[in-house]
C-alpha positions in Angstrom: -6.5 13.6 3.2 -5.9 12.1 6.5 -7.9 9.1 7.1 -6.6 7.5 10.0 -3.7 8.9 13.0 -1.8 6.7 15.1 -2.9 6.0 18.8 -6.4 7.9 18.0 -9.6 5.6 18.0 -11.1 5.0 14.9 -14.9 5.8 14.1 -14.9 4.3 10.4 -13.5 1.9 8.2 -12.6 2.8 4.7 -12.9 0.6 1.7 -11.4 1.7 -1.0 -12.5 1.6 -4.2 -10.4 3.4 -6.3 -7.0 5.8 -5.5 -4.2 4.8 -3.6 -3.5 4.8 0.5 -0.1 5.2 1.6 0.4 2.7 5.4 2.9 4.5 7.1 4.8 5.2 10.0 5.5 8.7 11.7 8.2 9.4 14.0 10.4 12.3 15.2 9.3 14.4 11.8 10.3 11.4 10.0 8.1 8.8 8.0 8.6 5.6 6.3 5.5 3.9 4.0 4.9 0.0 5.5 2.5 -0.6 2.9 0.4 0.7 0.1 -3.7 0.0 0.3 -5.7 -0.1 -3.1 -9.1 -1.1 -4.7 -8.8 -4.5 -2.9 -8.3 -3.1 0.3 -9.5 -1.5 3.4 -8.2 1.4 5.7 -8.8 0.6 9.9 -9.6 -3.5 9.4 -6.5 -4.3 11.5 -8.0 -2.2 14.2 -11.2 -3.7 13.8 -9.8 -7.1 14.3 -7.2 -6.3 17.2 -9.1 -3.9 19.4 -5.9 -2.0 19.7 -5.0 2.0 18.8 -3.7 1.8 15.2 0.1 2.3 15.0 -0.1 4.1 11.6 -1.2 6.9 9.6 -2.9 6.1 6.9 -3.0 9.1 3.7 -4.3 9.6 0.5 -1.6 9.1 -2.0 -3.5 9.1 -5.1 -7.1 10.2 -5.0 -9.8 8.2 -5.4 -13.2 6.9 -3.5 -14.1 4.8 -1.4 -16.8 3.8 1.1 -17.0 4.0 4.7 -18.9 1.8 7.7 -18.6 3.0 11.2 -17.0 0.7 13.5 -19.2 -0.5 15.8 -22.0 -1.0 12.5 -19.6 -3.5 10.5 -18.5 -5.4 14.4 -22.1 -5.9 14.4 -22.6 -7.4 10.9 -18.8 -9.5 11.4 -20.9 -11.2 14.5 -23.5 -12.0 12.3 -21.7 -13.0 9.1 -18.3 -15.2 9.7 -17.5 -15.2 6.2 -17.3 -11.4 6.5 -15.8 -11.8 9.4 -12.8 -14.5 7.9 -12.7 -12.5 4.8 -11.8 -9.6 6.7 -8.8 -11.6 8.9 -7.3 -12.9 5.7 -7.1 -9.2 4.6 -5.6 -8.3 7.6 -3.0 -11.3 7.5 -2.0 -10.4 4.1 -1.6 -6.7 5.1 0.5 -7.6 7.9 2.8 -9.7 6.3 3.2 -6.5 3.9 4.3 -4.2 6.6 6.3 -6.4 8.1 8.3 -7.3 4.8 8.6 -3.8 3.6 10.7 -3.2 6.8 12.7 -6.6 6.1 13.2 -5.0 2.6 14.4 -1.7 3.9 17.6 -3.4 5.3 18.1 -6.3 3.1 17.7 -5.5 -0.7 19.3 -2.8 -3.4 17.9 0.5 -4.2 16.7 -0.8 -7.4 15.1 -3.8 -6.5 13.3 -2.1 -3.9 11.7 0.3 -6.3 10.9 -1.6 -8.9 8.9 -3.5 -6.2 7.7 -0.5 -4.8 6.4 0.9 -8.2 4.7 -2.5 -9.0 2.8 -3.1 -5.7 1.3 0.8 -6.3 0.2 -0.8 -9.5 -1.4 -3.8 -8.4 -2.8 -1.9 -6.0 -4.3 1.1 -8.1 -5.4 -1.5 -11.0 -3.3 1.0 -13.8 0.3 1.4 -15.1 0.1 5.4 -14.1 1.4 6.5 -10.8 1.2 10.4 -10.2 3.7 10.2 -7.4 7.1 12.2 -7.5 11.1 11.9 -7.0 10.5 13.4 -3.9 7.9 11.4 -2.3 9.4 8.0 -3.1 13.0 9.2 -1.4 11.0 10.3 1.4 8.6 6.9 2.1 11.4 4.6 0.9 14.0 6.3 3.0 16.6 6.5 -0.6 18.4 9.3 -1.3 16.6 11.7 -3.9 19.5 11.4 -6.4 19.4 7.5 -6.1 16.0 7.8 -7.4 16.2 9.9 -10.2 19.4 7.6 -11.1 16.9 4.5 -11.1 14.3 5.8 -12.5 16.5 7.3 -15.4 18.4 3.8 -15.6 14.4 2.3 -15.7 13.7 4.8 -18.6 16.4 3.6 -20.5 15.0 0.6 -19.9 12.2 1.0 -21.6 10.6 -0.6 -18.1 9.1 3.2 -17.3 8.6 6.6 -18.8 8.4 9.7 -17.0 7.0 13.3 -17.2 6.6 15.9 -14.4 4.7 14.4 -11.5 3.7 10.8 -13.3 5.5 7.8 -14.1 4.0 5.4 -16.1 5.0 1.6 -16.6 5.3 0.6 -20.1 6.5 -3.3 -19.8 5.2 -4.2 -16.6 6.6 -8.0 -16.5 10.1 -7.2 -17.5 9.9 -4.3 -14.3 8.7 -7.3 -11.9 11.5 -8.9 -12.8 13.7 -6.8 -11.6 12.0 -6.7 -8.6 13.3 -8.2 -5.1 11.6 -11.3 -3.8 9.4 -9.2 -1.4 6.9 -8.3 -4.2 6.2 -11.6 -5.0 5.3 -12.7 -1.7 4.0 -10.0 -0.9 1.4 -10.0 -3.9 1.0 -13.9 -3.5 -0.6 -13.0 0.1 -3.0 -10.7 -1.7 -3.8 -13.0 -4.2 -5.3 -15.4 -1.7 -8.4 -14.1 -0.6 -10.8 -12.3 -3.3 -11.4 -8.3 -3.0 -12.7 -6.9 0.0 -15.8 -5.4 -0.2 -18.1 -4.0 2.3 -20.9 -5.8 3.6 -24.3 -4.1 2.0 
């Protein structure tokens, strides 16, 4: 499921509750994930905040619920409300600085520690050490080779950091995997940690 197109106005804003939201960009048939939007997240805040056409597409990754606000409904209540309102800007800082160091890690760091990075921010983000996603998918939004995957992932299961069946990988010593992740995750989670869950105004 689609939930948001780039350069289209945005009616809602999604709060997710549960599932996973793949951030990404879309270009000349090509895409490349910015960032990955769980339980403590919402979908359209940046918009909300900026007053400008979102940039990204936003897509279910790993289904789940979540609750929605139309636009003009939660400007109204962020008027009314400034710790909604600030709550909602450090969000949108945090997310931000995501984006913008997943394309910093794209050029800078290994295969491996970009996945291991990768795998642990879609946990942190989904609240579980099962990720339904696929070989294929994670060449495709981290712009890796498919056979450079399945080598890490294999290497990983070796490990004992991972272990994988059709479709699902699941983490099985989630500390030693963040170790072997690149620096990005840590800062990258640290900016999450900051403010508490989003929730949506009731």
């Amino acid at each position: 499921m689609v939930l948001q197109e780039p350069k289209r106005h945005l009616d809602h804003v999604y709060f997710v509750e549960s599932g996973l939201i793949s951030l990404r960009m879309v270009a000349a048939g090509s895409i490349l994930e910015t960032a990955v939007i769980g339980y403590q997240g919402a979908v359209g805040a940046s918009f909300l905040l900026g007053g400008h056409l979102p940039t990204h597409q936003s897509v279910v990754l790993i289904p789940g619920n979540a609750l929605r606000i139309r636009v003009e409904d939660l400007r109204r209540i962020m008027n009314e409300h400034l710790d909604i309102r600030e709550h909602l800007f450090r969000y949108v800082q945090a997310l931000t600085l995501h984006c913008a160091q997943s394309g910093l890690c794209g050029v800078r760091h290994a295969r491996e520690k970009r996945l291991a990075s990768w795998l642990c921010l879609a946990s942190d983000a989904v609240g579980a050490n099962v990720l339904p996603v696929t070989h294929d998918y994670l060449s495709s939004v981290l712009g890796l080779r498919r056979a450079g995957i399945t080598e890490t992932l294999n290497r990983f299961e070796e490990q004992q950091l991972i272990r994988k069946t059709r479709g699902v990988l699941q983490i099985e010593a989630r500390n030693c995997l963040a170790q072997k992740a690149c620096s990005c995750y840590r800062l990258i989670s640290g900016a999450y940690a900051a403010p508490e869950s989003v929730t949506p105004a009731s």
